[in-house]
Structures are given as C-alpha cells and as structure tokens.
C-alpha positions, 0 to 999 in steps of 0.5 A, spaced: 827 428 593 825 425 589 821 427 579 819 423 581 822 428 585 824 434 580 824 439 585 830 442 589 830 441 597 829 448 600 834 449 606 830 448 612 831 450 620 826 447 623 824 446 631 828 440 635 823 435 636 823 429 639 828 423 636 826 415 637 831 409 635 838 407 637 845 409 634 848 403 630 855 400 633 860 405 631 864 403 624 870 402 624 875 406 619 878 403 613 881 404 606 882 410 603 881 411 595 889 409 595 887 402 598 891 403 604 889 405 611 888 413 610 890 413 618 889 420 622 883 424 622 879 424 616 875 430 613 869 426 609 865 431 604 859 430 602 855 434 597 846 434 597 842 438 593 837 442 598 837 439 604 837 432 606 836 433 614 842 430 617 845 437 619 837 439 622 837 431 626 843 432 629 847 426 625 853 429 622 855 431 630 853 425 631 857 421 628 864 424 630 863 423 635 862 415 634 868 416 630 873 421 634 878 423 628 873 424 623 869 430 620 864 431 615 863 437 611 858 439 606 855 443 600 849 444 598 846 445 591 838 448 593 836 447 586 837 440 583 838 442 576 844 446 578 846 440 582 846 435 577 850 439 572 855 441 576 857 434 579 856 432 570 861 437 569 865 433 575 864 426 573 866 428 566 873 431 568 875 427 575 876 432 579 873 437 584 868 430 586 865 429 594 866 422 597 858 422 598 854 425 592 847 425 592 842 422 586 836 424 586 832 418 583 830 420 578 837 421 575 839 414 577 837 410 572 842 415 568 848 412 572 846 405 572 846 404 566 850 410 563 855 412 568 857 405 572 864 406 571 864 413 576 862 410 582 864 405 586 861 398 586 859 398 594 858 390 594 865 390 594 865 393 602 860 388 603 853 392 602 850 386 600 848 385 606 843 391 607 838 388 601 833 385 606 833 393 611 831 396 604 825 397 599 826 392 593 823 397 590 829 402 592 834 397 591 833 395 585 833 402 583 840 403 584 843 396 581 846 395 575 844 388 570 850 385 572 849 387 580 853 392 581 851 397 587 852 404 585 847 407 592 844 406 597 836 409 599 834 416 602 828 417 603 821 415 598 816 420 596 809 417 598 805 422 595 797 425 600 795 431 600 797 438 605 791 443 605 789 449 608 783 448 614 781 455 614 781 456 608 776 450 606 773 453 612 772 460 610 770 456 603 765 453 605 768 447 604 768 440 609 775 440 613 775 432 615 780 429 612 776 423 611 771 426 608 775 430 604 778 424 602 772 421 599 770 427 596 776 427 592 777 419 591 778 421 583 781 427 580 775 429 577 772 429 584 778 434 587 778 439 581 769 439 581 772 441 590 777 446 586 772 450 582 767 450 589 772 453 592 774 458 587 766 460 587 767 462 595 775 463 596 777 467 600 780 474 595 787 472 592 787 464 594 786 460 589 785 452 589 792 450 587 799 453 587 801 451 580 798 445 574 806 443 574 805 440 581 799 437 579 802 433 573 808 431 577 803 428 584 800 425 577 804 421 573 807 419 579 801 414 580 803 410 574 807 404 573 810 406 566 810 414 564 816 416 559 818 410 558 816 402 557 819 396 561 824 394 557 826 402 555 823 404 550 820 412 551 815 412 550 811 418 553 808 422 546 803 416 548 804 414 554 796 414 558 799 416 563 802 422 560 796 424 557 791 423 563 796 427 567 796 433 562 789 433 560 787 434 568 792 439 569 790 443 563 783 443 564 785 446 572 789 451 568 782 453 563 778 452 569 782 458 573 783 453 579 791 455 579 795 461 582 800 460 577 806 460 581 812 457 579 815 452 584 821 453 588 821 460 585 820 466 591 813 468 591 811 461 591 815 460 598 812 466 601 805 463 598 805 459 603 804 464 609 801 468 605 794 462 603 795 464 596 793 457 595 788 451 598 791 446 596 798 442 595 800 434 592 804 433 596 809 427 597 812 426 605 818 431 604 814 437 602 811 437 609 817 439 612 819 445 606 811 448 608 813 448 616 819 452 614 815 456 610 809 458 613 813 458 619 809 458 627 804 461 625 802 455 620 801 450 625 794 448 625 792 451 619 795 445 614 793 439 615 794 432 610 789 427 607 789 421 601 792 422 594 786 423 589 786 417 584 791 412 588 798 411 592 804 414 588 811 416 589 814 424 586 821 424 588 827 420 593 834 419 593 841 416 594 847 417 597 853 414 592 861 414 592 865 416 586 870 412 583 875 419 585 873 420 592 879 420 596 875 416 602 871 412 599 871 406 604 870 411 609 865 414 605 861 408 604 862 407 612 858 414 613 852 413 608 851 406 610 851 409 618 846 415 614 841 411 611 840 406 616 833 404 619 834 409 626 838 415 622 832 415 616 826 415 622 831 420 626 830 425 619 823 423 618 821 426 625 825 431 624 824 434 616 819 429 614 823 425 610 820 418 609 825 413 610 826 407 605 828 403 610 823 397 612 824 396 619 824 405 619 817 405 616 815 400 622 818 405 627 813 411 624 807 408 623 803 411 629 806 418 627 802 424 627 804 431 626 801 436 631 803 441 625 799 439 621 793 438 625 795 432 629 795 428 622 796 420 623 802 422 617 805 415 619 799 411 616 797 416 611 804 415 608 805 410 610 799 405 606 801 410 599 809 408 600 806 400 601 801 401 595 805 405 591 807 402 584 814 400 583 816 405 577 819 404 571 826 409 571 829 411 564 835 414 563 832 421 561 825 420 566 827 428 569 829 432 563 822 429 560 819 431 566 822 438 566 820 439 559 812 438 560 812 442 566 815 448 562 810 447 557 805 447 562 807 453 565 806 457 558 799 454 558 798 456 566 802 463 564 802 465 558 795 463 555 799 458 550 794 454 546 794 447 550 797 443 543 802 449 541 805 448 548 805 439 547 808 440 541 813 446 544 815 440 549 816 435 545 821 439 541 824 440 548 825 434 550 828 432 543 833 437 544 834 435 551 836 428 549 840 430 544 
C-alpha cells in the first residue's frame, strides 16, 4: 500500500470475478503465545488499514474452513496515519495489539531498525523457507541486519498511468495507450499533453487530481530520495527530491491540476464526476477507481506506461507482535495469506500486485475489462521487474507527508514555491524530533 504508499487503502466492494490458483494444503494449528498448545477454537485478530482484500476474495472464509475451529476477525483503519499512530500507542503500552498488524512499507524500515523487540521473529516458525516465493527486494525489507524476519509481503506498488479515454477523446487528444505512452516517455512530454489538454478540456476537467500525486508516482522511481544507502537523510539535497518538486510545482503554476486532496470526499466523487484526466497510478489504485466510479466507469479508464520509467508507491506486510496472543496461529495464517495463489486470488479481485514471484508468473497475461481490456498484467508486470530496489529510511513516510503538505499549500493556497519548501523542512524536522 504502500509512500511508497502513503495513502490509506479506501474500503471496497467490488464485483466477483473469476479466481484462478489452487489452495495451500491446510496448516496445522500450533503454539499460542503462551508456548503451549492453545487448543479448541481460536479467534484470530488481524488488524489492516484500508483494505487489503482478503475479506472482498473470499480468504478469510476460506480458510476456516481449511481450519474448523479457527475464526478470524478484523479492524480497519481507512487512513493510515491514523492506523499507524494507533498501533504506536499499542506497541508502546503492550496491550490492545492484533495477532496480525499490517505494515505499510514505508514504515518498515521504522520497525526493522527501531522496534525489532515488538515483533516476533518469524524464523523461528521456519519462515526461512518462503525467501525464494518472494521479491528480494521485499524480503530483504523487512529483515533485520542480524537476520531476524519481522514480516512477511502483501502486495508492490508497480506504478502506470490510469486515464480518461472520453476525456482525451473530447480533448482532442490520441487515446491508444502505445501512443500515449511515447508521447508521455518523460514528464516533460506528459505536462506538455497536460497543458494541450487543458486548452480543450471538457468545462470542470482538469489534467491531474492533485500535484501530490505527481510528487509521490515521482519519487517513486528513484533508487534513493530521503535518505542514502548508508542512512543518512538526505532529502534537502536529494535530485530526486528535487526533480519531483519542480515538476509538480510547475504543473501547479501551469493550472494542470484539480487541486484536490487525495483520499478526501471530493476526490472520491472526482472519480465519476471526470474532474480529472489523468492519475499515476500504482497497481492497488486500480481497484480503488472501480469502487469509486463504480459501473458506470467501465470502459472510460484505461491504463499505460509511467512517464520517465519503472517505479513503486506503496506495499505492505503482515507482521506478529511480540504480545499477540496466538502468535504461531498468527504466523500460520499470513503465511497461507501472502502465498503465491492467495496474492494472485487478491490481485484478480482488487488489484493488489502480488510480491510473490511465482504469483507475478500467474498474472502476466491479465487484462482488465474495466479499464478497456488493458494487458495490466504486463504493464505492471515489467514496472515491478524494472522498478528500483529503494533505499527505506526509518522516517521515509513522515518525510513524505511533510512535502505533499507543502505542495498542497502551493496547489491551494498560492504559497510561494520557496516559502512552502522552507515550511516542510521545518516540518519534517519537528516531526522527526
């Protein structure tokens, strides 16, 4: 969800449709947190912020039934920040914890390295053995420099495109989404579209939802952004940092965007509405648009290249606290959860892009009828196999949070570009501490 993924996960209800893969062998219930055998039915917690898409696939259902006597309950957070300081509080007083608490990615390097303590170690249940189903990349994101396995990885945020064909088409802009896509190779080609578009658009439409969207899909493409490989932070300086806020700044100056803040009401109903044209959009966005355009949205939206290369904005991990009171029964679940056919089961049904390997296999030749029969599995598919493997600091989401505030006072309330950078840094030192 991963922001990476700074944004919450809406609540969705999509349509059913058809699921492929085959169900792991059921696993067998074990320790309690207690050490012993809990025996007897088992109520296992699991607490996500937004959703995840297990209770829209069907998993939660079934899986109690691979496993008579236990049930699964859970708590959902829509906005991450909230999530996150909530379970802060949790961790610090030991109580009121899940057996299964989400981590959004960009919060992983916070529990790696600061928090290892609260959270099991999930070797010791013989996780080991799944490193070769998942990513290095996400692995190693949620391992420990002295090996300790603190997670286990949902989905990745491979990052495209989504875009409004009648819009473009009433625009007077080329729909084809290989055509788009050479037209939009760099950002500079895709704001130069933007500001042709805005020159034609259809009354209350405007290129982009907000700037902050921009700055996140952006940074998301580099390597390094907030901090170096060996810790240091260094966003006042980072390039990346830098090229990310000049582009999204000028698409504010050059009126590109609809100024709306994401995850916000308006925003939501934007998506019906048409108030934009376009959204960078990793894979997990795909099934927030169809829960918010809703049926009458299909065939409208379709989906293309990234801009200026392969990136990520977001993922998660499901991890076990320290105080769980089931934790082998809770490792037992998210390792059945994340496994390569639960994470292709989520991606056809929310859109989720699985970080299992042999899951990304399973998907390559997906389309979405939704969004004009787009071969999503490929374009997704080659963003997540040429996206870089990111450098994750301990603070990358309050960094992140700090700069789109700042970009929204330039977006909304005409700040001046260096006032509203000199704001964030204040921010962000404050929110560091």
């Amino acid at each position: 969800m991963s922001i990476p993924r700074t944004a919450p996960r809406a609540v969705i209800r999509l349509g059913a449709v058809a699921l492929t893969g085959v169900l792991l062998a059921a696993c067998g219930s074990g320790s309690g947190s207690g050490g012993a055998s809990s025996g007897g039915d088992v109520t296992l917690t699991i607490d996500l912020f937004g959703a995840f898409g297990y209770q829209e696939a069907g998993l939660y259902a079934e899986y109690e039934q691979l496993h008579p006597g236990v049930k699964i309950k859970q708590t959902d957070t829509e906005d991450e920040q909230d999530y996150w300081k909530s379970l802060q509080t949790r961790l610090a007083g030991g109580g009121g914890l899940a057996d299964v608490q989400a981590v959004e990615v960009g919060r992983i390097a916070s529990v790696t390295q600061q928090q290892a303590g609260k959270f099991v170690d999930l070797n010791q249940y013989g996780a080991g053995a799944l490193k070769g189903e998942f990513a290095p990349a996400k692995w190693s994101g949620a391992t420990t420099k002295d090996g300790k396995l603190l997670g286990l990885g949902t989905d990745v945020g491979p990052e495209a495109m989504c875009y409004r064909r009648d819009l473009f088409q009433a625009a007077g802009l080329p729909t084809d989404r290989t055509e788009l896509a050479a037209r939009w190779a760099t950002w500079d080609g895709y704001l130069e579209l933007g500001r042709q578009y805005k020159e034609k658009a259809p009354a209350g439409s405007a290129w982009l939802d907000s700037v902050g969207s921009l700055n996140a899909i952006m940074v998301g493409q580099q390597k390094e952004r907030y901090y170096d490989a060996s810790g240091a932070l260094v966003y006042e300086n980072s390039p990346a940092v830098k090229a990310a806020w000049d582009a999204s700044v000028k698409a504010a100056g050059d009126g590109l965007s609809a100024k709306l803040d994401q995850w916000s009401p308006p925003w939501n109903q934007a998506f019906a509405s048409g108030s934009f044209a376009t959204l960078p959009c990793p894979a997990w966005m795909l099934g927030y648009i169809k829960g918010q355009a809703g049926d009458a949205g299909k065939g409208k939206w379709d989906v293309a290249k990234l801009p200026g290369g392969a990136g990520n904005w977001g993922g998660s991990y499901l991890a076990v606290p320290s105080a769980a009171k089931h934790r082998k029964e809770a490792y037992e679940l998210i390792k059945w959860l994340t496994a390569p056919e639960q994470q292709t089961k989520v991606f056809r049904k929310q859109g989720n892009f699985p970080s299992a390997t042999r899951s990304i296999s399973q998907i390559a030749d997906a389309k979405d009828p939704y969004f004009s029969d787009a071969p999503i599995g490929r374009i997704f598919g080659d963003a997540a196999e040429q996206a870089p493997v990111q450098v994750l600091g301990v603070h990358d989401k309050d960094i992140a949070d700090q700069i789109n505030n700042a970009l929204s006072e330039v977006e909304r309330k005409g700040t001046a570009p260096e006032t509203a950078w000199s704001n964030a840094k204040k921010a962000v030192k404050n929110a560091l501490g």
